[in-house]
N, C-alpha and C positions, 0 to 999 in steps of 0.2 A: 893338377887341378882338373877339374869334372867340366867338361861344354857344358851349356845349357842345353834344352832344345833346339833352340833357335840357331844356335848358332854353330851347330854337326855341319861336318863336310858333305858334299852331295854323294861321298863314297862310303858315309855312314848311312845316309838315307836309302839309298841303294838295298844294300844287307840289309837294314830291317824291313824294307818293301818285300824283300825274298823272304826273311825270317816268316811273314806274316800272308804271304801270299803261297808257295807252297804248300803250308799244311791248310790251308783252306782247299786248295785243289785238289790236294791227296782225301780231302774230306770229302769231297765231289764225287770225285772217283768212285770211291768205298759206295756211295750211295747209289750212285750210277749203275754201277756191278749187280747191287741187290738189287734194284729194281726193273733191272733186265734180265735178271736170274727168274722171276717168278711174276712179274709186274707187280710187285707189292711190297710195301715197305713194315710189312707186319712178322718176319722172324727175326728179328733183331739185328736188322742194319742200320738203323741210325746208332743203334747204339756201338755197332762195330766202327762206324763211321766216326763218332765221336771220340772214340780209343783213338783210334787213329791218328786225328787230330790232334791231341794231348800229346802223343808219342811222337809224331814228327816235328811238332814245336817242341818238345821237350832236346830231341836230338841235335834238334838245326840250334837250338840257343847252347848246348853246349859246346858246341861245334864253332859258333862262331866268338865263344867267348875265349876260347884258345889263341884266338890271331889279335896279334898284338893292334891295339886301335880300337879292337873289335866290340861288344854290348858288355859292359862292368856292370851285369850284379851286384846286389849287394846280397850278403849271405843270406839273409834271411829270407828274402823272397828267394832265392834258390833252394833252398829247405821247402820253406810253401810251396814253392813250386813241384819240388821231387813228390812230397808227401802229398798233394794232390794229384800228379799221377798215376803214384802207388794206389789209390783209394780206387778212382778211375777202372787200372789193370783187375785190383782183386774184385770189385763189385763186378766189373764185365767175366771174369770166368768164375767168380760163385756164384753168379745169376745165369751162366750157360749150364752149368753144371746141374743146380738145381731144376733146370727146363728139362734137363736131357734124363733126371732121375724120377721127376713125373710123368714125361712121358713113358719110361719103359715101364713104371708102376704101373701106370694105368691100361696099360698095353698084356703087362699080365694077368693084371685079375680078370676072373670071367664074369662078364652080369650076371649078376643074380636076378633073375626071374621068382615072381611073388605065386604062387601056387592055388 
């Protein structure tokens, strides 16, 4: 039979305090880095920073759904869940990708000067 909320042990509330407090500081981090990389948060660190976050919540909740006691999913928000940060992953490297092949586009052509 499934706890309620209310009534998880304090060594479930634990784990999810960790589950949910980790990839927030891993998100920190990530931000932290690029904005002392450049002082500016305009080449795409939030958005690396939001990767992030997705992937270490995605990791720590699988992680702790292995230990017996531990966060029971149900299937289907683990489905939403993967398939959300598959979205997440490919958006963040076909929009690095895309950055990195305007840039060298643009970087090749020569101006053309009007005569």
């Amino acid at each position: 039979m499934r706890e309620s909320v209310m009534e998880m042990s304090l060594g479930l509330w634990i784990i999810l305090g960790a589950v949910l407090l980790f990839p927030f500081l891993s998100f920190l981090f990530v931000v932290s880095l690029g904005y002392w990389n450049n002082r500016n948060l305009d080449l795409g660190e939030m958005r690396r920073a939001i990767t992030v976050f997705f992937i270490v919540l995605f990791g720590l909740l699988v992680a702790v759904s292995f230990f017996p006691g531990g966060v029971d999913l149900p299937k289907e928000i683990q489905g939403l869940f993967a398939g959300t940060v598959a979205t997440i992953i490919g958006f963040y490297f076909g929009s690095r990708t895309s950055e990195t092949k305007s840039k060298s586009d643009a970087e090749a052509e020569p101006d053309a000067q009007p005569q």
